[in-house]
N, C-alpha and C positions, 0 to 999 in steps of 0.2 A: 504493500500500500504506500510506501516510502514516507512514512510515519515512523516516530520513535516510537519504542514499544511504551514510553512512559506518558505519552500521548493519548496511547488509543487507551490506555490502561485508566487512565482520568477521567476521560468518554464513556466507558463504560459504569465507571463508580458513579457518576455524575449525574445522567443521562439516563439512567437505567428504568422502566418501571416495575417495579416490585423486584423480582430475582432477573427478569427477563432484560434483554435491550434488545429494543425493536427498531432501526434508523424510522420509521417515520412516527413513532412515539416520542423518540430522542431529539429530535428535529421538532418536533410541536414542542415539549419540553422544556428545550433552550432560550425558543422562541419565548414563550412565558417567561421563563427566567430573565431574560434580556430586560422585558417590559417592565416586571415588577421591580427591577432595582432602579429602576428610573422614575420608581414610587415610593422608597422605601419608606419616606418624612412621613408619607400615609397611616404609619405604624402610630404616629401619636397623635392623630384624629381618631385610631381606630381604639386607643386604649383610654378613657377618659383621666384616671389614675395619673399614668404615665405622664398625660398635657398636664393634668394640675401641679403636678412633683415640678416639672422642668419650667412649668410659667411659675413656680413661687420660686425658686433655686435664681430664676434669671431676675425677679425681683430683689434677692441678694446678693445682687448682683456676682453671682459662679458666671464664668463664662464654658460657652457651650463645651469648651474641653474638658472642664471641670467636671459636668453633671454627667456628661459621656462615662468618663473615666470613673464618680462615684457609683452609678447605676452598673458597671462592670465587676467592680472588683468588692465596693460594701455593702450591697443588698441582695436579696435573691427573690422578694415579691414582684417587683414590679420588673417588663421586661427590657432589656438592653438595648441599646440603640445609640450606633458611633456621631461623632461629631459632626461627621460631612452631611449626613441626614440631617444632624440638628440643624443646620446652617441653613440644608435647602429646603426645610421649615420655615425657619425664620423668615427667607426670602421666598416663601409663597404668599399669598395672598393671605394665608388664613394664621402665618405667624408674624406676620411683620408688622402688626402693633405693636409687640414686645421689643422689636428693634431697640427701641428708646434704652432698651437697661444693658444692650452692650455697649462695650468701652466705648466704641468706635462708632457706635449707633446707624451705624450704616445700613440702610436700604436693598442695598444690592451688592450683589461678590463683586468686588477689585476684581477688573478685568488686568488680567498679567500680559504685559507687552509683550509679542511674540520676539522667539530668539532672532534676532539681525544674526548675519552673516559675520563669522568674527573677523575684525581689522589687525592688521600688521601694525603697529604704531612704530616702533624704532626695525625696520628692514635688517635680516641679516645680524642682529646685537651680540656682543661675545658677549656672556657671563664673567662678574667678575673674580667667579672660581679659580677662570682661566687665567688670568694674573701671574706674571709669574711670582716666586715664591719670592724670591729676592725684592720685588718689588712690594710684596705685602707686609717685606720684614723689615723697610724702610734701610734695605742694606747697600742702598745706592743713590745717586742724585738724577734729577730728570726723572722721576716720577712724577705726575700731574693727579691734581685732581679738579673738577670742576662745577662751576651750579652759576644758578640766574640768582639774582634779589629782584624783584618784582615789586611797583608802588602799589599804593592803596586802592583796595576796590573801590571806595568811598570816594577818591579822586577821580577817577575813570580815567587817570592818565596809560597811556598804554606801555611811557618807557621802562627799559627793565636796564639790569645791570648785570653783564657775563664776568665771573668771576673764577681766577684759575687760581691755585696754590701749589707751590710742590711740596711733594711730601717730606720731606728730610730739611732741607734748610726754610722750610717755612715761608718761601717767596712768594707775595703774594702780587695777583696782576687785575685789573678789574677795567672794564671799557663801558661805558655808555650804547645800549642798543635803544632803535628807537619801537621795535617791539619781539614778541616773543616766537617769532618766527624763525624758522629752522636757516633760513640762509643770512640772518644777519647773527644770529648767535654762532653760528661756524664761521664766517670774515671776521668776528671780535677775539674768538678764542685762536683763529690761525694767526693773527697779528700778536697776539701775547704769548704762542710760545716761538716765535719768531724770532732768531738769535741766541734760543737757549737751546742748554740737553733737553732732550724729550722722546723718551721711551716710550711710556704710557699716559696715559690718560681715561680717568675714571668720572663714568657721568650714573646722573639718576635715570629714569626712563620717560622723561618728559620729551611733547612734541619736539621742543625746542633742540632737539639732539637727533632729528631724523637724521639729518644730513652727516653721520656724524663720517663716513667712508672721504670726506671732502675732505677733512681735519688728517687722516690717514694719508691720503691722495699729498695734500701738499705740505705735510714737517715726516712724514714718518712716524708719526708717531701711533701705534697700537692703543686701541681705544677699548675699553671694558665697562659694561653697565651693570648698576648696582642691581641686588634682588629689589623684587617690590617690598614698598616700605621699610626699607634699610636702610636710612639715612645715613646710620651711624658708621658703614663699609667706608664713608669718603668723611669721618668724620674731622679731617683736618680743614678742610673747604668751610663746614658748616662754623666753623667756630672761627675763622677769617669773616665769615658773615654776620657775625654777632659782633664782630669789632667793627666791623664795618657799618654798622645799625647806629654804632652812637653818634656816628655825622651824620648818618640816612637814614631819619628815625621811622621806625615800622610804620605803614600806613600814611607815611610822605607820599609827593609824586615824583617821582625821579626824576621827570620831562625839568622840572626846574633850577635844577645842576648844572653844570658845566663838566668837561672831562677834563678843564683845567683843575676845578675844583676835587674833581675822583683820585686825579694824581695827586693834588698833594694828600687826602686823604691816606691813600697808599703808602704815598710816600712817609710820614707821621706812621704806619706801624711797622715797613719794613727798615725803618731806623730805629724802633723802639728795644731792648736791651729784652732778652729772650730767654730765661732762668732755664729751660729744655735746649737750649744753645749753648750752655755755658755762658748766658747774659752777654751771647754778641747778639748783634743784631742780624735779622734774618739776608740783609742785603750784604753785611761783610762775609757774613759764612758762606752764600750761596757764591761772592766775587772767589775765597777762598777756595771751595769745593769747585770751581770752574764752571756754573751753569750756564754763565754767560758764553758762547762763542765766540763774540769779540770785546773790545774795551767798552762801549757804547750802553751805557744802560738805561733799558726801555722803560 
């Protein structure tokens, strides 16, 4: 029959009348079967008991999982009946006064947006499992890490701020973009690490990093995204951003800055004395360690 046997074996239990299975008894059967679950909520028109129990419970306010689940497991007079019945009670005609006493007192079932087609957001992303080890163990220089500051909703200004660090000597670079779009956050991030080492580069998974193969394309450098909600993987970036907060205070608009004014910001903490540096500062350590590839500091 090209049936599993555990199939026809279901069929049989299921479908059967009395000792016998007859296919066109089993076949009316079903048919019934089908109908009556698409009544079940009928079950508490047909028990009066049962409506009074479940209209006083929802006046104490239990919700329909509640009374479901009590009538299951702590009584044995009155008979059972699951929650999705109760619900499409509620939402007939002949329970939906009672609406009023659930939380949500809604009327009608939350229709569930159908599944969209899933989206690629960052094309191609390496994990930053993949990292190599040396560079997670901060056991070299030219490691990057990267992230936006973004102004206040409340402003509805759209500029953002692209912001890189390396990982070991703390150098921190930061550019004025005029929004959060994937090809000005990669020309702000390729002109910052421009003139230096740069191996890697560690981003989050925001739009703003589609483009990130551009950043590859032109320094060489190996780019790796964070897990979801791991902020903490590039936590040396987010904490350049928190210094960076006390010129750009949260829910500013950045649009009214200058990137003369971002540099000296910049400038004010990669001069500041770095107690995880040995209290150099992040610019003499990084001129020391060589990040620079020439004399000219950007």
């Amino acid at each position: 029959m090209g049936r599993s046997p555990n199939t026809i074996s279901l069929e049989i239990k299921t479908n059967s009348v009395g000792s016998e299975y007859n296919a066109r008894k089993a076949k009316a059967k079903s048919r019934l079967s089908r109908r009556s679950r698409r009544f079940q909520w009928q079950k508490i028109e047909q028990h009066p008991g049962l409506r009074a129990f479940i209209i006083a419970k929802l006046e104490e306010d239990w919700s329909p999982d509640a009374i479901a689940g009590y009538l299951r497991c702590e009584q044995s007079v009155l008979p059972t009946i699951g929650k999705d019945q109760l619900y499409a009670w509620l939402y007939s005609a002949r329970g939906q006064p009672y609406c009023q006493h659930l939380l949500s007192k809604r009327h009608n079932p939350k229709k569930r947006p159908e599944k969209k087609t899933e989206r690629v957001m960052i094309p191609n992303r390496v994990s930053i499992t993949e990292r190599p080890v040396i560079a997670s163990q901060r056991g070299r220089t030219g490691d990057w890490e990267g992230d936006t500051v973004v102004s206040g909703k409340r402003t509805g200004g759209k500029a953002a701020l692209a912001v890189t660090q390396e990982r070991t000597s703390k150098l921190l670079a930061a550019r004025l973009i005029p929004n959060l779009k994937p090809e000005s956050f990669t020309r702000a991030t390729i002109a910052m690490l421009a003139g230096k080492q740069a191996h890697t580069l560690s981003l989050d998974n925001g739009i703003e990093n589609k483009q990130w193969q551009g950043i590859t394309d032109a320094t060489g450098t190996d780019v790796f995204f964070c897990d979801a909600y791991s902020s903490w993987q590039k936590g040396g970036v987010e904490n350049a951003n928190k210094m960076l907060r006390r010129y750009l205070p949260k829910g500013c608009d950045l649009g009214i800055f200058t990137q003369a004014q971002v540099d000296d910001y910049v400038a004010r903490i990669n001069n500041k004395p770095r107690r995880c540096l040995g209290y150099k500062s992040a610019l003499q350590y990084a001129h020391e360690k060589g990040i620079y590839l020439n004399s000219l500091v950007s």
